[in-house]
N, C-alpha and C positions, 0 to 999 in steps of 0.2 A: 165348430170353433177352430181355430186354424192354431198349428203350432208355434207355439214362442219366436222361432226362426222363422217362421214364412212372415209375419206381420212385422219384423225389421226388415226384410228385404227392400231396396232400394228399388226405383223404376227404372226400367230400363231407358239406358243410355247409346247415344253413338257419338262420332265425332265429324267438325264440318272443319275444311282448313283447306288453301288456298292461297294464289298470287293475286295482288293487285295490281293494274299497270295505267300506264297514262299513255289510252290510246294514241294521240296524236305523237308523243314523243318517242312512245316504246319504253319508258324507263318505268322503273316499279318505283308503285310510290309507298312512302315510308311513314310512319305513325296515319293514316286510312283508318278510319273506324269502322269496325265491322261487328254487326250486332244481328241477333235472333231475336225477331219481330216478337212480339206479346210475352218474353221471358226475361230475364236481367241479366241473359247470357252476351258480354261483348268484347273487346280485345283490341289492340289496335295491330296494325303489320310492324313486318322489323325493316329491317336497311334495303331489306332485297325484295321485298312485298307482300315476304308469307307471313301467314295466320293462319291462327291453331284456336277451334271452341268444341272443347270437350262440354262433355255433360250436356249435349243437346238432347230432349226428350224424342222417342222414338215415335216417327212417323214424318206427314211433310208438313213444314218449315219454311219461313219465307225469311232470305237471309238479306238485309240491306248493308252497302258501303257506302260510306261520304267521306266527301277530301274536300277540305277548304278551297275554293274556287271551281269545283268541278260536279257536274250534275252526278247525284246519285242515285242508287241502281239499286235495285229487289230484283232477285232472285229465288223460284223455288227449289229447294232440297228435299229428297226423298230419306231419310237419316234410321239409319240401322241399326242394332243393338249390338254393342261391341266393334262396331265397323266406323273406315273414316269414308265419307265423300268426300269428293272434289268438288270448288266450286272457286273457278278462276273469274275477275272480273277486270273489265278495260272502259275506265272514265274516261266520257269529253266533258270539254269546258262548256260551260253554260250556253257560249255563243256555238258552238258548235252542235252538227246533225249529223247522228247514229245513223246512216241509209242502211238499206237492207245487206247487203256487203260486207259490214259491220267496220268499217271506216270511219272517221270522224272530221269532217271537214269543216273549219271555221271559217268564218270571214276573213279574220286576222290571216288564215292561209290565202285564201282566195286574193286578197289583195295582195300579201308579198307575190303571189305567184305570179301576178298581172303585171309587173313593175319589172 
């Protein structure tokens, strides 16, 4: 039988938090929703892109972002007990392609650049 204290003990916790940005522009994007896949853990970013989710369950985590008009992105976290990860992410627009380089180039650039 385990003692009165060990059966209120809480499960262990870490914390995931991070910048969002918009590739193509560079600028951090702001209210981004950022959520931990299969839990009701989620948050939006502030002015300058960061976000903070406490209370992640300890282990790995697939952490996804979306921003209204821009393709979104899952990421895996390894999430530690008492510890925060990093997990910075940089959206393209729909019409744009992620190359290996991790660039984002769209048509809409493609064509201003042609002109």
């Amino acid at each position: 039988m385990l003692a009165p204290w060990m059966a209120a003990a809480e499960p262990a916790t870490g914390v995931v938090a991070g910048r969002v940005v918009n590739l193509t522009s560079g600028n951090f994007l702001h209210h981004a929703r950022v959520a931990v896949r299969g839990t009701t853990i989620e948050t939006t970013t502030n002015e300058v892109g960061e976000y903070r989710l406490p209370g992640v369950p300890v282990g790995e985590v697939q952490v996804a972002v979306t921003f209204l008009g821009m393709e979104p992105q899952v990421e895996p976290a390894r999430v530690v007990a008492d510890q925060t990860v990093r997990r910075d992410f940089s959206l393209c627009s729909p019409a744009g392609r992620r190359p290996r380089a991790g660039s984002c180039n769209s048509k809409l650039t493609r064509w201003s650049s042609a002109n």
